[in-house]
C-alpha positions, 0 to 999 in steps of 0.5 A, spaced: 210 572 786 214 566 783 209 560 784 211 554 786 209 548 781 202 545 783 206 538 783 210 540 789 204 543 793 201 536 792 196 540 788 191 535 784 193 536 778 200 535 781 198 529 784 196 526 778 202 527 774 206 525 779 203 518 777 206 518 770 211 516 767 215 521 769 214 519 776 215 511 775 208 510 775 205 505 772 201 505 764 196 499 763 201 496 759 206 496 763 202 493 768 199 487 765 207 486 764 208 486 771 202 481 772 204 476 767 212 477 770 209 476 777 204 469 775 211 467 770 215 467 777 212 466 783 210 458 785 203 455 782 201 449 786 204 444 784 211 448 784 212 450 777 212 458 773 215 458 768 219 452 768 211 449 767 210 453 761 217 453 757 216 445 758 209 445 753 213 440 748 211 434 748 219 431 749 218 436 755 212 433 757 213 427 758 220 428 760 217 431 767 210 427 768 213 422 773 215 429 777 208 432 776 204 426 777 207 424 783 204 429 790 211 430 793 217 434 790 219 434 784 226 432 787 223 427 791 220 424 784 226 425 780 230 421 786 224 416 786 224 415 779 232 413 779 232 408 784 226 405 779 231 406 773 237 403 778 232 398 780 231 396 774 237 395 771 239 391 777 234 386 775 235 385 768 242 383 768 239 378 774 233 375 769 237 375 763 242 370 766 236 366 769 232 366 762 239 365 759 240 358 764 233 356 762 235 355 755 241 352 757 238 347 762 232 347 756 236 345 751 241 339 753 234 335 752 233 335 745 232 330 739 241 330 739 243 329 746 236 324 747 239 319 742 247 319 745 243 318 752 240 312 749 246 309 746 250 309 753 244 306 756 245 300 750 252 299 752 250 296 759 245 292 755 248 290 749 254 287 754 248 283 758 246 280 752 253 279 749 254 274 755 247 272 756 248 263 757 255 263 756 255 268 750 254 263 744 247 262 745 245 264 737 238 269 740 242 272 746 246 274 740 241 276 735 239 280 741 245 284 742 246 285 735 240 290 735 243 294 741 249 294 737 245 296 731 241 301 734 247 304 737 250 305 730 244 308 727 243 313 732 250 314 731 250 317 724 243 321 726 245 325 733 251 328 730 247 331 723 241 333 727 246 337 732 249 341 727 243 342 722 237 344 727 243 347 731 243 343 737 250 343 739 252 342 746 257 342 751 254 336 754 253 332 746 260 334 746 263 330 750 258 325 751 258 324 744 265 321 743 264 317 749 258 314 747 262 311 741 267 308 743 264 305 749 259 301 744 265 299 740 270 298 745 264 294 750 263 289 743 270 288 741 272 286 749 266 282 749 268 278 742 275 277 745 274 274 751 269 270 748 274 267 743 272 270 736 276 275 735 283 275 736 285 281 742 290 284 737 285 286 733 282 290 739 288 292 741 290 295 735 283 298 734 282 301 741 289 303 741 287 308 735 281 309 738 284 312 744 291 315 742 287 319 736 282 322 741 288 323 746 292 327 740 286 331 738 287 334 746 294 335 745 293 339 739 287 343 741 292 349 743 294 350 735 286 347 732 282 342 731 283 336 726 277 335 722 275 329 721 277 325 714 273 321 709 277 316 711 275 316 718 267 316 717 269 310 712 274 307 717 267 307 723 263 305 717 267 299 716 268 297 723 261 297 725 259 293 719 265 288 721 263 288 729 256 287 727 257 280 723 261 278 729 256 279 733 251 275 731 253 267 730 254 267 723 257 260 720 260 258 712 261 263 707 258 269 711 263 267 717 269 268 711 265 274 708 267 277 716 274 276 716 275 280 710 271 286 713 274 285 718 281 285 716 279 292 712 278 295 718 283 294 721 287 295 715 283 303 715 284 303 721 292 304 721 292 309 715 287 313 718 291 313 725 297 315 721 293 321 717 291 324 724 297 324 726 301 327 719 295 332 721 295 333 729 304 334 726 302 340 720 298 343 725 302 344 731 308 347 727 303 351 724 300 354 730 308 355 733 310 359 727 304 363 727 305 365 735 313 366 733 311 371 727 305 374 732 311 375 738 316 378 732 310 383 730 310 385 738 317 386 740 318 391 732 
């Protein structure tokens, strides 16, 4: 009699071997395989697997502890941690536009503007005591000639401190040049309807004053005209001429004063006629210069 194999009678020894590895059975190896395989991919407590142990490195690490510090989902944290990053990067553009009008605000107060304020402040001054007790009254002068000579001074210093320590502002810019001709016009007016200087002689210097500071505006398109030897001397001599004006000089000094005057006057008519030789050789640079940009273009 052919007898049937003791596996398929379910026989013990058939039972065992049909365990095997024949049979798709599991060997301690492959077992352990399977456990490790099971823990890899199945959700820990705070939802990582295999993600949590791939991520050991340390770039990994700290790339995901917002996500794993936080109790709630990893997608909750991410989207947490980019409304922060929004956040954040919506406010610094905010606090650097407020840093940057502190220092804007911060800096119009420094030495250079402080001693431009303090020459328009004198204007008002120096024409009170100009006039003082009908204007001819020698210590009213005297007085109103060391407003006049405080106003130069600060003149020469504001513009060196701005440049040296950096202190350029917008509001130097303008007030700078106004505060010079103001204190040069208000003396020049106050000498001619006082009598003691022809008003020719304040006519041409302010009308020079004007027409060069109207010229630079005119030409600014093309550059700036810089400012020569010659007119640094030009309002070194007007100040000097001016001043002894203003005090009530007799004799030989009253002498000495037309002749300095007469000078700046005399500096103050070639000066004028070398900004506008100037202000002529820049716009015809700056025109043939667009010409030769727009012929560039249209090639």
């Amino acid at each position: 009699m052919t007898g049937v194999p003791a596996s398929a009678a379910g026989g013990p020894s058939g039972a065992r071997r049909a365990k095997g590895p024949a049979s798709g059975g599991l060997t301690p190896a492959s077992g352990r395989a399977l456990a490790r395989e099971a823990r890899d991919t199945a959700p820990g407590e705070s939802g990582g697997g295999r993600a949590r142990r791939d991520a050991s490195s340390p770039e990994d690490v700290r790339a995901t502890a917002p996500s794993s510090a936080s109790p709630s989902s990893s997608s909750e944290g991410t989207g947490n941690a980019g409304t922060a990053e929004a956040q954040g990067s919506t406010r610094a553009p905010r606090g650097g536009k407020i840093a940057a009008a502190a220092v804007d605000q911060a800096s119009v107060w420094n030495i250079a503007n402080l001693l431009t304020m303090l020459r328009l402040l004198l204007v008002p001054a120096f024409v009170m005591l100009m006039l003082a007790d009908g204007g001819y009254d020698p210590a009213w002068r005297s007085l109103a000639w060391a407003a006049f000579a405080i106003a130069m001074i600060t003149d020469l210093f504001d513009g060196h401190l701005a440049r040296t320590y950096n202190l350029v502002t917008d509001f130097g810019k303008i007030a700078d040049p106004i505060a010079d001709k103001a204190i040069m016009g208000a003396a020049l007016i106050c000498l001619s309807a006082l009598g003691d200087l022809p008003w020719w002689v304040t006519g041409v210097i302010l009308g020079r004053e004007l027409g060069i500071t109207l010229l630079r505006f005119l030409v600014i398109r093309y550059g700036v005209i810089p400012a020569s030897r010659g007119g640094k001397l030009k309002t070194l001599t007007q100040g000097v001429a001016v001043g002894m004006y203003v005090l009530a000089l007799t004799g030989w000094l009253a002498t000495l004063r037309w002749w300095v005057m007469a000078a700046a006057v005399v500096l103050t008519v070639v000066t004028g006629l070398d900004y506008v030789k100037q202000a002529i050789v820049l716009r015809r640079q700056g025109i043939a210069e667009r010409e030769a940009a727009l012929e560039e273009t249209e090639e």
